[in-house]
C-alpha positions in Angstrom: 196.3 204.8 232.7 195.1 201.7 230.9 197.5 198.6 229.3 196.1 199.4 226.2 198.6 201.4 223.8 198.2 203.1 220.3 200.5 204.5 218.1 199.6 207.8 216.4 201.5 210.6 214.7 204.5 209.3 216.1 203.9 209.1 219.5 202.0 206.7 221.7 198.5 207.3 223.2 196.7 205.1 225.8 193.7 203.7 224.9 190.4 204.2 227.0 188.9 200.9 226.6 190.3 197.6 224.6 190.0 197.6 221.1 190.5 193.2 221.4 187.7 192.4 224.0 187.0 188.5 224.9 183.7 188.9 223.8 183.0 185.2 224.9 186.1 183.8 223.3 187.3 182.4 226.2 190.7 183.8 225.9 191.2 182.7 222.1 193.2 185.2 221.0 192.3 185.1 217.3 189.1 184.7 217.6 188.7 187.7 220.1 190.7 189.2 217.0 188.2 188.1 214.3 185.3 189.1 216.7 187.1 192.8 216.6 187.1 192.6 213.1 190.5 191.9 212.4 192.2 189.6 209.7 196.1 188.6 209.5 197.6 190.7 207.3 201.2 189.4 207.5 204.0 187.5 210.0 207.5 187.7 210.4 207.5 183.9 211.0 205.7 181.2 208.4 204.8 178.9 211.3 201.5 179.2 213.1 200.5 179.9 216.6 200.7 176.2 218.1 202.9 174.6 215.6 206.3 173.7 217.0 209.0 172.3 214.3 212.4 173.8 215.8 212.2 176.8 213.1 210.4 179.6 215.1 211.6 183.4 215.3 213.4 184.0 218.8 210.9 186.4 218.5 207.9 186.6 215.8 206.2 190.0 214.5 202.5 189.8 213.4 200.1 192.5 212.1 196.5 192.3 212.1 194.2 195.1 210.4 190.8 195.9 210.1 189.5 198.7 207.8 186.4 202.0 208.9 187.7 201.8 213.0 190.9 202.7 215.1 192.8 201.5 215.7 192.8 199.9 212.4 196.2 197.8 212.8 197.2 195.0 215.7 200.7 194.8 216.2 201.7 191.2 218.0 205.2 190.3 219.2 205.5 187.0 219.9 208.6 185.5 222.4 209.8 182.3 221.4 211.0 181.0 224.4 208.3 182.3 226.8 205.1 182.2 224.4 204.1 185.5 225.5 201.8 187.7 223.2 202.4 191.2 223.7 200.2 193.9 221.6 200.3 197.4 220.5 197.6 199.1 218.3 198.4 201.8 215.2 196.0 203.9 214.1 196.4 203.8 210.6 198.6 202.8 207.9 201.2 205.4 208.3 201.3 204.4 211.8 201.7 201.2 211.4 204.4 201.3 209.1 206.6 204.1 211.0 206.2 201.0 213.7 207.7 198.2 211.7 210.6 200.6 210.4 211.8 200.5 214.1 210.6 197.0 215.1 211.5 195.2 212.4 215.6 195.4 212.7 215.0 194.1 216.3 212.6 190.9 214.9 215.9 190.5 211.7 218.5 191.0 214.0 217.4 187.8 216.4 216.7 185.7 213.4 220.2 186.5 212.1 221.7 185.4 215.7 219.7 182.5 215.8 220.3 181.2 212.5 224.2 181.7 213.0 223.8 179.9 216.5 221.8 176.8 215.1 223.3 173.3 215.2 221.0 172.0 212.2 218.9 170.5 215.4 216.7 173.2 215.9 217.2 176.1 218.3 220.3 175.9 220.7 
């Protein structure tokens, strides 16, 4: 079994080989994404990837797609607190959509929490 997961026809597959490899990147995780032929294609969170202001997500969703290869779409969760990247892979639009249906309350519901929890400092 690899580490490398898709999501396709509502269910998940695994992946034979990684759709992200270095490449030479040296671990740069966009560029390995740009080298894969993927371009941002929206965040939960404004902020960038090594920007820290106090206004983060507890935990940030970003998609990444490509177009003429599957998986077309790169699904990133981000962890606030430990910096951790985590990524799935949907194979196509309605995939990648069925995906943010169910991830998305999760990503709202811990900005909600946060933002209730917030001293006007920054995170807790």
């Amino acid at each position: 079994m690899s580490d490398w997961l898709m999501f396709q026809d509502g269910r998940w597959v695994f992946l034979d080989e990684d759709p992200v490899p270095d490449a030479g990147a040296d671990g740069d995780w966009i560029a390995m994404l740009k080298a894969a032929g993927f371009s941002k294609w929206f965040a939960s969170s404004t902020r960038s990837r090594n920007q820290v202001s106090g206004d983060e997500l507890p935990l940030d969703l970003r998609v990444y797609n490509r177009h003429g290869t599957v998986p077309r779409f790169a699904v990133d969760l981000v962890g606030y607190d430990s910096g951790e990247t985590l990524t799935a892979y949907a194979a196509a639009l309605p995939d990648v959509m069925e995906l943010l249906a169910r991830w998305a309350p999760a990503v709202h519901a811990l900005a909600a929490a946060d933002l209730l929890t917030r001293d006007g400092r920054g995170r807790p």
